[in-house]
C-alpha positions as MATLAB code, in Angstrom:
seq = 'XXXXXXXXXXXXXXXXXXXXXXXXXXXXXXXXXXXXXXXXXXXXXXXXXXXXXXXXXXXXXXXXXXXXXXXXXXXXXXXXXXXXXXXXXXXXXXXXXXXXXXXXXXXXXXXXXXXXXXXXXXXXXXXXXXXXXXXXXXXXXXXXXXXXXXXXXXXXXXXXXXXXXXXXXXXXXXXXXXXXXXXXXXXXXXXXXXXXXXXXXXXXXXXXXXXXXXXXXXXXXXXXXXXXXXXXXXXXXXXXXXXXXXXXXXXXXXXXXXXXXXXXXXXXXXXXXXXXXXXXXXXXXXXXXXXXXXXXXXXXXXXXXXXXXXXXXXXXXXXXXXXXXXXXXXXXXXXXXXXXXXXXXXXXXXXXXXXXXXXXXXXXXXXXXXXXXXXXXXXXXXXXXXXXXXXXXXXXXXXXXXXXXXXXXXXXXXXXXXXXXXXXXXXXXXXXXXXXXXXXXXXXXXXXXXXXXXXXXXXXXX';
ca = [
     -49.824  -39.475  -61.712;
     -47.672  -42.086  -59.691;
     -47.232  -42.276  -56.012;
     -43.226  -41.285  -56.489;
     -44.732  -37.904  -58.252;
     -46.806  -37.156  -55.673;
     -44.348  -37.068  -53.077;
     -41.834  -35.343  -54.847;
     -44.389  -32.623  -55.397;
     -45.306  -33.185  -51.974;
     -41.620  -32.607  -50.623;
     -41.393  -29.754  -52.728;
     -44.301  -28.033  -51.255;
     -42.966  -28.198  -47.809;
     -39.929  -26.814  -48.874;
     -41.079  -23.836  -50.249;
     -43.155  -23.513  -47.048;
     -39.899  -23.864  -44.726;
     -37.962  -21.244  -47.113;
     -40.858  -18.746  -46.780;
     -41.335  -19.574  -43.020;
     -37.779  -18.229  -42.956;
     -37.687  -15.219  -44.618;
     -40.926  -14.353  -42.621;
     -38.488  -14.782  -39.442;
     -35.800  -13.185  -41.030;
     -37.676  -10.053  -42.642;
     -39.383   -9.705  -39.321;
     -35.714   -9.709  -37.342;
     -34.661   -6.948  -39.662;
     -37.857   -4.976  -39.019;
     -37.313   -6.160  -34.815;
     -33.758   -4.305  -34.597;
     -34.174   -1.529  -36.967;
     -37.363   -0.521  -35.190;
     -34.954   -0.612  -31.857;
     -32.129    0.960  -33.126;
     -34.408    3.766  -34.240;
     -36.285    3.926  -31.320;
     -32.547    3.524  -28.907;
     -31.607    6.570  -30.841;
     -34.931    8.338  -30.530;
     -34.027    8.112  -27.272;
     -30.412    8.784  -26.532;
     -31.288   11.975  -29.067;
     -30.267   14.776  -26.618;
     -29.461   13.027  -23.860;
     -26.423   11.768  -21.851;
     -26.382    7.961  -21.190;
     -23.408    6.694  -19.665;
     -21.847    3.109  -18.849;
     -19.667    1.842  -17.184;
     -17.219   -0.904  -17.211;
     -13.877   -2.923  -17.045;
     -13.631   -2.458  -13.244;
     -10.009   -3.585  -12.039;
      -8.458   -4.022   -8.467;
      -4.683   -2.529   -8.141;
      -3.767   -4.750   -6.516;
      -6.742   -7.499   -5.468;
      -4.745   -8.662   -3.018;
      -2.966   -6.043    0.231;
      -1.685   -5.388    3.385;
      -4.236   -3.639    5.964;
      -3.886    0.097    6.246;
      -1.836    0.543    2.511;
      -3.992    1.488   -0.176;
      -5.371   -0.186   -3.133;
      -7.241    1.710   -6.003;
     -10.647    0.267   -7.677;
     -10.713    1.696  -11.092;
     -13.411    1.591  -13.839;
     -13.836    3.182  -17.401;
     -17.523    5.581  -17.837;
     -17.973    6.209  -21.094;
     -21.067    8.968  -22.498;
     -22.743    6.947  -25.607;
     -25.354    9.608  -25.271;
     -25.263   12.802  -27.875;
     -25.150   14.862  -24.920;
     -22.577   16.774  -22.452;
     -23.979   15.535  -18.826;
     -22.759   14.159  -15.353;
     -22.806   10.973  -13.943;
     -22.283    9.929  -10.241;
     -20.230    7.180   -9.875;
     -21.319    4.917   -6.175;
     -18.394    2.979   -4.689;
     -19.777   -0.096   -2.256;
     -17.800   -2.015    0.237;
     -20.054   -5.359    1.347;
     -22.789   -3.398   -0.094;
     -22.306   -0.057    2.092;
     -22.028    3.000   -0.082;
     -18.126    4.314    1.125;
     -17.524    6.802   -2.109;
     -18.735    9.040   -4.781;
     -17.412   10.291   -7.524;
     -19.325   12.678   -9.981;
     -18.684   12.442  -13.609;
     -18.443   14.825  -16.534;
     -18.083   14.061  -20.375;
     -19.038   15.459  -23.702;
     -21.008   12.702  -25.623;
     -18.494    9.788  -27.404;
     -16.082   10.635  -24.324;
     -14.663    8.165  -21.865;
     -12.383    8.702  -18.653;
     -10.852    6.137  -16.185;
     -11.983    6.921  -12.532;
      -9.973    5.434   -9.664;
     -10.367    5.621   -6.019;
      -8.345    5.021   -3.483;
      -9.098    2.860   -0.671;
      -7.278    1.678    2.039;
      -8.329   -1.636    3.918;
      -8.902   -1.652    7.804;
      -9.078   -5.124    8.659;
      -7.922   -8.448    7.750;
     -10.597  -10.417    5.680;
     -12.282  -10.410    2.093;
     -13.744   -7.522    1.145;
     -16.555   -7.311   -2.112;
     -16.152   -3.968   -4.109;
     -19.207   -3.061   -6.154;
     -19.278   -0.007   -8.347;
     -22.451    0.251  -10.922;
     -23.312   -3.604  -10.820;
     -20.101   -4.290  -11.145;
     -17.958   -6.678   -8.937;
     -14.611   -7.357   -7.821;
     -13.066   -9.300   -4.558;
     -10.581   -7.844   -2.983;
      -8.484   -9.846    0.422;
      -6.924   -7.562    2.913;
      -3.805   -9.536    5.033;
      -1.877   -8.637    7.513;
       1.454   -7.886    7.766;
       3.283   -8.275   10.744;
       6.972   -8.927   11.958;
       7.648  -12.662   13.562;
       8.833  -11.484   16.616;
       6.023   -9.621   17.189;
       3.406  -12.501   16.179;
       5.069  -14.784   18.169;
       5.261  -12.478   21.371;
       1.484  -12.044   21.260;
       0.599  -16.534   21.028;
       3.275  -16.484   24.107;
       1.376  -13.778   26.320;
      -2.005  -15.298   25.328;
      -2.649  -18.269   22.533;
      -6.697  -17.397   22.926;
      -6.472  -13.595   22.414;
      -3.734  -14.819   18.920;
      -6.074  -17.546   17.315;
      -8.892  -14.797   17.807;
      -7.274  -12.609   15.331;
      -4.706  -14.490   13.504;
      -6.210  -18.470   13.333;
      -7.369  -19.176    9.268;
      -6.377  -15.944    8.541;
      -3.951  -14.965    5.530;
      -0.815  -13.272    7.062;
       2.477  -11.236    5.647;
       4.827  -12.255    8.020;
       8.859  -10.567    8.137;
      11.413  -11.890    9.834;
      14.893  -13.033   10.029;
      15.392  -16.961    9.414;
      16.172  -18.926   12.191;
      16.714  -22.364   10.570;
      15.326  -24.149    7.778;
      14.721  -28.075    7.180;
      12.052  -30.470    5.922;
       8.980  -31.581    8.016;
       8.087  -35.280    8.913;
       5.966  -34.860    5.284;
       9.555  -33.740    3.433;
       8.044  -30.531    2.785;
      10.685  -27.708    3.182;
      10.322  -24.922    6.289;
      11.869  -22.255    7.592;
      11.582  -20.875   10.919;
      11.566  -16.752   11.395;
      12.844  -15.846   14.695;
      11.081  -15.489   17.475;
      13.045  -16.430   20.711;
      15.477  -18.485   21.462;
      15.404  -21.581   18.882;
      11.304  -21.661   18.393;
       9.339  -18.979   15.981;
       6.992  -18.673   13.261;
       7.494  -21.740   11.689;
       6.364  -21.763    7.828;
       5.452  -24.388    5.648;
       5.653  -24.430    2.107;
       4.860  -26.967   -0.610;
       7.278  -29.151   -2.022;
       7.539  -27.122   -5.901;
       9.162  -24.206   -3.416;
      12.312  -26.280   -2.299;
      14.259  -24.458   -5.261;
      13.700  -21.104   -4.073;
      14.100  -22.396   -0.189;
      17.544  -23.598   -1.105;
      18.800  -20.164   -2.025;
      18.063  -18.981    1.877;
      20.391  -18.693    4.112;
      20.446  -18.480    8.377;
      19.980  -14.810    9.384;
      18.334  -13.432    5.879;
      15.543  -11.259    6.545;
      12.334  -12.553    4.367;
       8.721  -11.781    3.357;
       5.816  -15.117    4.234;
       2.887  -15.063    2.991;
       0.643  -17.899    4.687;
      -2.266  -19.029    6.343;
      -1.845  -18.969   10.544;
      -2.934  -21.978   11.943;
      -1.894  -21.284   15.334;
       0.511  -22.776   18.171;
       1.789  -25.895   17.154;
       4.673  -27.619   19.250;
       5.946  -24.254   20.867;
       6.009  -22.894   17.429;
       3.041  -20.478   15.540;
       2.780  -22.458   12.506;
       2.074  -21.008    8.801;
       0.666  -23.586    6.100;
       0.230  -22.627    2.265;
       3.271  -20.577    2.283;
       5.417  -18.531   -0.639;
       8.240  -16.380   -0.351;
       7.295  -13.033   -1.006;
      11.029  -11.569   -1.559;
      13.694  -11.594    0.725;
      14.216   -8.088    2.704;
      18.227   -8.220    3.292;
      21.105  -10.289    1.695;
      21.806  -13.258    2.873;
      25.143  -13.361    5.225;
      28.192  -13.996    2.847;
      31.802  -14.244    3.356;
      32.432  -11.658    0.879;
      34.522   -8.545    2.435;
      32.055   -5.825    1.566;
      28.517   -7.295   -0.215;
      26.773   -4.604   -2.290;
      23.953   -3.620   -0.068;
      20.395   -4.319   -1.410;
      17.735   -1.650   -0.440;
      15.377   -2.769    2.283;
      11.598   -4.209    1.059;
      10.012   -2.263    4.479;
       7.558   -0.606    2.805;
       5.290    2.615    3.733;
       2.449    4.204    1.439;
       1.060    7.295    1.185;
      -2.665    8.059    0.960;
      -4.031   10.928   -1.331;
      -4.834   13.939    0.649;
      -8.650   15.348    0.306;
      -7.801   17.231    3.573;
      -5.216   19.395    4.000;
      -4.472   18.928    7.795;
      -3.449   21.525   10.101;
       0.185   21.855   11.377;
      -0.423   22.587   15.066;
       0.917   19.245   16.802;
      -2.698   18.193   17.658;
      -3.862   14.924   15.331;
      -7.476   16.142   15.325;
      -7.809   19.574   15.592;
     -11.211   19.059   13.169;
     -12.966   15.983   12.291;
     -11.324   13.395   10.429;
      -8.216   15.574   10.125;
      -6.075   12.669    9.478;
      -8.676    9.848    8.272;
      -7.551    9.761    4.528;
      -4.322    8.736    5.173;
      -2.361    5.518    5.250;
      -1.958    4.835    8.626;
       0.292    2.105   10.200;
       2.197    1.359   13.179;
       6.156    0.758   13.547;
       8.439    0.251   16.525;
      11.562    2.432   17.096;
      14.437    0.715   17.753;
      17.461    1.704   20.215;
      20.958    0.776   21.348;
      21.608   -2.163   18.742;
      17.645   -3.268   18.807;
      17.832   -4.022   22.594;
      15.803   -1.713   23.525;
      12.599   -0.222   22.003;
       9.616    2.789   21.950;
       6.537   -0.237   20.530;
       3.519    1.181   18.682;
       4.634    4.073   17.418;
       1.273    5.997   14.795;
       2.773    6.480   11.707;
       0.095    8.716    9.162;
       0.981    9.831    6.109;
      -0.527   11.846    2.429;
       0.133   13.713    0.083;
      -1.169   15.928   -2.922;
       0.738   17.140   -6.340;
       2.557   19.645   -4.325;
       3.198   18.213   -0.039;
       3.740   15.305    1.785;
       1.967   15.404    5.404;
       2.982   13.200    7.816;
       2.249   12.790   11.306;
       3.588   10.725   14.288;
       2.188    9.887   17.680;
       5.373    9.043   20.013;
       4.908    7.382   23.374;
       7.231    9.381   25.878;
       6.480    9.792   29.379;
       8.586   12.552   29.643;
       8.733   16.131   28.052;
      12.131   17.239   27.174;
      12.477   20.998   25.564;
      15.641   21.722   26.584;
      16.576   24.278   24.763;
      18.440   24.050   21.603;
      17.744   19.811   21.375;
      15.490   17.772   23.656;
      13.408   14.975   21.797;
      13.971   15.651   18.731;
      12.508   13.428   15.515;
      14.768   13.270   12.026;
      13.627   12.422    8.739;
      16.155   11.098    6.350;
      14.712   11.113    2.284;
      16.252    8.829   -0.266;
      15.344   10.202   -3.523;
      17.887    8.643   -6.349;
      19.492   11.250   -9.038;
      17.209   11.553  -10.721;
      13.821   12.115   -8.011;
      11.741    9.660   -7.151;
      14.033    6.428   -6.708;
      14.550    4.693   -3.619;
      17.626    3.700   -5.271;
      19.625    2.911   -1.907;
      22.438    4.789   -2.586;
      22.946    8.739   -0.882;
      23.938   11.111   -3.800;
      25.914   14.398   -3.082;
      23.565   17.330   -2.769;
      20.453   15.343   -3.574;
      19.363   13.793   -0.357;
      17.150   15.450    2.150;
      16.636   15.389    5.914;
      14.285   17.548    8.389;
      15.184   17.973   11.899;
      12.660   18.682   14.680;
      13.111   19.393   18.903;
      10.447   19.390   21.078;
      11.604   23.467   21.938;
       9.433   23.669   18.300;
      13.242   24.244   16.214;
      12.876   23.177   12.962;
      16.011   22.691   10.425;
      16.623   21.366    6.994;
      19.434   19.670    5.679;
      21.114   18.201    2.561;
      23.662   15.057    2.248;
      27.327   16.675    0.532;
      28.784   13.272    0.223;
      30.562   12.922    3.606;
      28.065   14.617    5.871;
      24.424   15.973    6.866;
      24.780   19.933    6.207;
      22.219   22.529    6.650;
      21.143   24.421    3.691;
      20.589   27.543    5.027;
      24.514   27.754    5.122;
      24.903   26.435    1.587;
      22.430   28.646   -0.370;
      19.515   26.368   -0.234;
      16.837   27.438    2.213;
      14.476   25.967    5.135;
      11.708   24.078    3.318;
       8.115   22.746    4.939;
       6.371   23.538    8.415;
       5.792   21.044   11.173;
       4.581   21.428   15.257;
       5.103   18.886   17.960;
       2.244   18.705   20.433;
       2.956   16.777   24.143;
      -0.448   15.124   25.398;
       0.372   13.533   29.110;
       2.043   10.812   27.584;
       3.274   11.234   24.092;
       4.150   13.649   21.436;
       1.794   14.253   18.128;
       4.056   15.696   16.076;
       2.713   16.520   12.151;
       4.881   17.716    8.813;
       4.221   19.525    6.033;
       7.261   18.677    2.939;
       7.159   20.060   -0.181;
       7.435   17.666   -2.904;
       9.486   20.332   -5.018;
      10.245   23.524   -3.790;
      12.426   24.289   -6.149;
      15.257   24.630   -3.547;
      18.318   22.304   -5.209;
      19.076   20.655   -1.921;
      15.342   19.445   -1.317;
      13.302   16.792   -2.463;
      12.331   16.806   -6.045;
       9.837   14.537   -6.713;
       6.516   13.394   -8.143;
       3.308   12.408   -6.688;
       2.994    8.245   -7.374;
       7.237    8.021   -7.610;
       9.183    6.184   -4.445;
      11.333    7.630   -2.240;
      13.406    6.322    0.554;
      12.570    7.024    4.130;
      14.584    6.595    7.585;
      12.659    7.333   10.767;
      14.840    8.206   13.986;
      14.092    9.462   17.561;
      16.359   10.923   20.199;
      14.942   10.324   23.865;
      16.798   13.029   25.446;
      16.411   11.939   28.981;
      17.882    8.734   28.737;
      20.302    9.594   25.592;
      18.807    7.059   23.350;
      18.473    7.221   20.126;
      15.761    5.059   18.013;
      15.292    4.148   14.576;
      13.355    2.430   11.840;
      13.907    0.480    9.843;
      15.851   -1.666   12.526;
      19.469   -1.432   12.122;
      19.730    1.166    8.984;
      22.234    4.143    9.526;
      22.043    7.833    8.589;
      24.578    7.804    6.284;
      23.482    4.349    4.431;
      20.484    4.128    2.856;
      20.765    0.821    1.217;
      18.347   -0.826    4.472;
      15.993    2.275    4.983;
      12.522    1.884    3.991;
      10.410    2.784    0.937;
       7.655    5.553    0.793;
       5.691    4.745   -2.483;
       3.527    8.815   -3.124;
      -0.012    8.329   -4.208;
      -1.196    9.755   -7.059;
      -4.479    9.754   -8.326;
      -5.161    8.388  -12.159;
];
């Protein structure tokens, strides 16, 4: 036999060796997972195994004190009904639970609601799983700039690096010694929060005008030439129409914002904030300044709490006033004004005939309802509707808690009619009776106008 024989029979061999090598590997892979899927079903037989996954941040980004939900998916891949309990984890401290049940093959979406309480990054971990979610601060120019004025240190402390939401109105805008485009949000006389934007912006910028009331977000980098500058920064949306010399401009509802929180407490209506332990501590919380005779003069850091369930909105304020005034028949008194659309549940700027809603409260503890007929504010009571919710005004030394309880539908026509997770408009206003001021927020919005009061977005829990 030649040498060319030999090898080919040589080659051949180790072929035959390789192919049988192979199907060794490969018989012994089919033997590897059916002996696992036998054995994985061995075991889920009878049992309840659940996983979870797809964990999402709504939104990933927020303002301190409004809420953001984490949700997941759990699913039961067991052949078992059973529970599972879910373990929420904020920088890896344990701030939730949530106990699930399914029948085996089920899945649910679980959300929870959280609501951020300082500026910063935050890491949410539920089951393994990991999301990032950065809390900002939103906060109006005037007020950011007051507080680098009184004391720059104290400021960079709490603002320097950090992501901000900054509203204001615009004082002037122009290009930097770079060319990059700026605009300036008042803060005194010709110096504010000056912000920075790239150079891709300058569209957008050029649509601004003097005196508009916009939305920054940017990073603070402190006081910079008189000014408290903001680098990095986008336009969030503008919160008024910019001036225009048209006659009468079609007003544009404002973007002030409040949330709500979803109630797991029902709190009690007694004009005392905490009457029990974390009465008020799962709700949105926030502060706002009242505003008086044409914004000159102001009641600052005004509590603002509010929740609801399917069937009330609670909310609860804590006024600073020196002074008690329960004269009878008015002294302070606090008025809500609700914006609810025609159809319920729409912010939609615009006061419909006999489907707006305002409650009226005095510090004497009177309580009245009333409904918008087109022209004026008219109480129901005298119209066939009736006097809806429950709320108490408490006086503590120096200020007045004063907490509501508002249906959400109480199937009075002339109320609100609305769901949990809609938005509704809101208009906050205080009467100081000793001086004869009244105060409002948003700044500047009227009674009878709703296109610049503020939104109230419900919770609702999916």
């Amino acid at each position: 036999m030649s040498k060319e024989e030999l090898e080919r029979k040589a080659k051949k061999k180790e072929r035959k060796q390789i192919i049988t090598v192979f199907a060794v590997i490969i018989i012994f892979c089919v033997i590897l997972v059916t002996s696992f899927t036998l054995l994985r079903r061995e075991y889920l037989r009878g049992k309840a195994v659940f996983k979870v996954s797809e964990l999402e941040l709504y939104p990933n980004e927020g303002i301190v004190g409004k809420p953001f939900q984490a949700i997941v998916v759990v699913e039961n891949i067991g052949d078992s009904e059973g529970s599972y309990l879910l373990e929420l984890k904020g920088d890896g401290e344990t701030i939730a639970t949530r106990e699930v049940s399914l029948s085996a093959g089920d899945s649910e979406q679980v959300a929870f609601q959280l609501i951020p309480k300082k500026i910063g990054i935050w890491k949410i971990e539920i089951d393994g799983l990991e999301k990032t979610f950065v809390a900002v601060l939103l906060i109006e120019a005037y007020a950011l700039y007051k507080e680098y004025e009184e004391n720059e240190i104290a400021a960079d402390a709490k603002y320097k690096n950090q992501i901000l939401f900054v509203v204001g109105e615009i004082e002037s805008i122009g290009r930097e010694i770079l060319g990059r485009p700026y605009i300036v949000l008042a803060g005194d006389t010709l110096v504010g929060v000056q912000c920075i934007f790239d150079k891709e912006h300058e569209p957008r910028i050029a649509q601004l005008g003097k005196g508009q009331r916009v939305t920054v977000r940017g990073r603070c980098r402190g006081e910079v030439l008189f000014n408290v500058l903001l680098e990095d920064c986008s336009l969030i949306d503008s919160s008024e129409p910019a001036p225009t010399p048209t006659p009468t401009p079609t007003p544009t509802p404002t973007l002030n914002v409040l949330s709500s929180a979803w109630a797991t407490t029902i709190p009690a209506i007694d004009g005392n904030l905490t009457s029990f332990v974390g009465e008020w501590d799962d709700s949105y919380h926030t502060t706002i300044t009242l505003f008086g005779d044409g914004g000159t003069m102001m009641i600052a850091s005004v509590d603002v709490y509010i929740k609801n369930n399917q069937d009330n909105l609670y909310l609860a304020f804590k006024i600073p006033d020196i002074t008690q005034s329960v004269v009878t028949g008015s002294g302070d008194i606090l008025y809500l004004y609700f914006d609810q659309g025609t159809g319920g549940g729409e912010h939609d700027g615009t006061l419909t005939a006999s489907n707006e809603d305002k409650k009226w409260w005095a510090g004497t503890q009177a309580f009245q309802d009333f409904f918008f007929d087109g022209d004026e504010w008219q109480l129901d009571e005298l119209y066939g509707g009736s006097q809806d919710g429950n709320v108490f005004g408490g006086y503590h030394s120096d200020h007045w808690e004063v907490e509501w309880m508002i249906p959400m539908a109480s199937g009075d026509g002339l109320d609100l009619n609305v769901e949990a997770g809609t938005t509704i408009g809101i208009l906050i206003q205080y009467r100081e009776h000793d001086t004869g001021l009244n105060y409002g927020w948003p700044i500047y919005a009227g009674y009878k106008d709703a296109s610049g009061w503020a939104g109230l977005i419900t919770s609702k829990i999916i």
